[in-house]
C-alpha positions as CSV (number, residue, x, y, z in Angstrom):
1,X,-0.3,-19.4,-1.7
2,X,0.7,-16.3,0.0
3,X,-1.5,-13.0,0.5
4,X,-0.7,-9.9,0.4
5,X,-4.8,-9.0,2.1
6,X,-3.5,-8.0,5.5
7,X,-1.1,-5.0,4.1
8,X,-3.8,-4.2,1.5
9,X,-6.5,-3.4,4.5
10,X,-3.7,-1.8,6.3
11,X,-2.7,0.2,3.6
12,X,-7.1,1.5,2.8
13,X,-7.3,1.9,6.7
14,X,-3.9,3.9,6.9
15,X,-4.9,6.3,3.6
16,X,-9.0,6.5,4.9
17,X,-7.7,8.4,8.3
18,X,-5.8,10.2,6.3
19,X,-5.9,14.1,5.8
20,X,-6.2,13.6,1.6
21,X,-9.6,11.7,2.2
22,X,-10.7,13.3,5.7
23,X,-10.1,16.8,4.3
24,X,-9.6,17.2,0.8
25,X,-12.2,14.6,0.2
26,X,-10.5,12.8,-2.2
27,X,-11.0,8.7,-2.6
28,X,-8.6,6.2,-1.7
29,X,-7.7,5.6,-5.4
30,X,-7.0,9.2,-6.0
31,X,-4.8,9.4,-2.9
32,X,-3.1,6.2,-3.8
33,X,-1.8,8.6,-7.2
34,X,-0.5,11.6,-5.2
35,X,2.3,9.9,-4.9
36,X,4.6,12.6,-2.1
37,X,1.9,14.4,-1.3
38,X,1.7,16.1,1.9
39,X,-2.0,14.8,2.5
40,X,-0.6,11.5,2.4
41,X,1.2,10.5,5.7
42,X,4.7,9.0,5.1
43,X,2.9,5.4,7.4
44,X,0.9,5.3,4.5
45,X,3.8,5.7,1.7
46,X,5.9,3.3,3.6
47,X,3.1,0.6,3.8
48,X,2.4,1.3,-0.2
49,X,5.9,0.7,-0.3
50,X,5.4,-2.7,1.2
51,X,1.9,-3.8,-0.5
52,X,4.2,-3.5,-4.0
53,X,6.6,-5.3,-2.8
54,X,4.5,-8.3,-1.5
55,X,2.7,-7.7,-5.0
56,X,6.2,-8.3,-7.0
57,X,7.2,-11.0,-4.5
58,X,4.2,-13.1,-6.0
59,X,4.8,-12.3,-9.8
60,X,8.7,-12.9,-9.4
61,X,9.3,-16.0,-10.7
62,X,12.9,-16.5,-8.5
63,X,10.7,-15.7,-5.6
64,X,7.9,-17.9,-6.1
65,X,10.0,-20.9,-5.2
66,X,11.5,-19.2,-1.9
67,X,8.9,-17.3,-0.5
68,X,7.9,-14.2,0.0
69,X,10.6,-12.3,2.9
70,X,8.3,-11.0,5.3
């Protein structure tokens, strides 16, 4: 079954370099909710953007029998 682990760790190692946890000292789950923040680099929105996506892709049931586009 298909993973969506190496986006996830991209996604934590993207928003930990990030100015919202660096700076403002915020944690990653915090960050994750400022959605269009300016803390939080648009790399990091963009690979969110991805992580839900692979997320639906497994939950879909039309997509469960063609796989995941990656």
């Amino acid at each position: 079954m298909p993973s969506c682990k190496e986006i996830r760790e991209e996604l934590v190692d993207c928003l930990l370099k990030s100015d919202c946890v660096v700076v403002k000292r915020h944690t990653v789950k915090e960050c994750l909710q400022f959605e269009n923040s300016a803390d939080v680099p648009k790399e990091c929105q963009s690979i969110r953007r991805s992580f839900f996506e692979c997320r639906r892709g497994l939950l879909d049931m039309r997509r469960r029998f063609r796989g995941n586009k990656l």
